[in-house]
C-alpha positions as CSV (number, residue, x, y, z in Angstrom):
1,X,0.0,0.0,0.0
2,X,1.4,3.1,-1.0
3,X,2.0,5.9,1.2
4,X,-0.1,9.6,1.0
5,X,3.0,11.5,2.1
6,X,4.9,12.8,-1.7
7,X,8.5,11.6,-0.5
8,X,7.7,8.2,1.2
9,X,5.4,7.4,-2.3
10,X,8.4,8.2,-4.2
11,X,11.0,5.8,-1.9
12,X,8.8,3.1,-2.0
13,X,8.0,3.6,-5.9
14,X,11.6,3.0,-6.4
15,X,11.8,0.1,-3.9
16,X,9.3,-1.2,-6.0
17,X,11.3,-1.2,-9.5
18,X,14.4,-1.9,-7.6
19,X,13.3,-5.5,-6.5
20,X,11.7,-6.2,-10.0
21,X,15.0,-5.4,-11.5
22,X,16.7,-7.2,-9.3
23,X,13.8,-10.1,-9.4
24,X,14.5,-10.0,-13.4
25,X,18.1,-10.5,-13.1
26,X,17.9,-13.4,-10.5
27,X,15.7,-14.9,-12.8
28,X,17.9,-14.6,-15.9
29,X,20.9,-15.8,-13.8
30,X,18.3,-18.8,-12.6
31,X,16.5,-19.7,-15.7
32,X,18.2,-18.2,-18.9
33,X,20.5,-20.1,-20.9
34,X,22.5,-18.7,-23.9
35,X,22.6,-14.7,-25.2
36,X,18.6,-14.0,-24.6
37,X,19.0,-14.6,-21.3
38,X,21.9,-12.2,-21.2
39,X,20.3,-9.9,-23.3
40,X,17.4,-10.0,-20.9
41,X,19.5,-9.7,-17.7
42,X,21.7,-6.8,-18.8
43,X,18.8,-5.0,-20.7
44,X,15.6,-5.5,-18.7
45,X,17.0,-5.7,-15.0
46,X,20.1,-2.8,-15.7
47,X,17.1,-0.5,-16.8
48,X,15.2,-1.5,-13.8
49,X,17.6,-0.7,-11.4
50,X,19.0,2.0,-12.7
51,X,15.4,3.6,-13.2
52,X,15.2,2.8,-9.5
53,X,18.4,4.0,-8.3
54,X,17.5,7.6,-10.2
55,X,14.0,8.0,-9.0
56,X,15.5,7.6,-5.2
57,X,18.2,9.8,-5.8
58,X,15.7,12.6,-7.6
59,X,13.2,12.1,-4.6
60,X,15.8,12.5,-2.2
61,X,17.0,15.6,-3.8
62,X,13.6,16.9,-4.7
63,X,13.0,16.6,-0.6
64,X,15.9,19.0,0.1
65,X,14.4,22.0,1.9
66,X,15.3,25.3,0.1
């Protein structure tokens, strides 16, 4: 359940895409076999995390008081 406050939404939004990414990637590493698989780890689960990793860093910022 998602939070009403603006910055704790945001944290747990990228929690959120964080553990799919990293989900995807265990998965690849699990189940894929051959260059799909690869394609699909680095691809999929590098975007994932990466989206993740910015949208905590741009709600952290975005939370700085001014």
């Amino acid at each position: 359940m998602l939070s009403t406050n603006t910055m704790e939404r945001r944290l747990q939004l990228s929690g959120i895409i964080l553990m799919l990414g990293l989900i995807v990637q265990a998965l690849c590493l699990i189940l894929g076999r051959g260059a799909m698989g690869f394609m699909i780890f680095a691809c999929l689960g590098g975007l994932l995390v990466m989206v993740g990793i910015i949208v905590f860093l741009v709600s952290l910022v975005a939370a700085l008081p001014s």
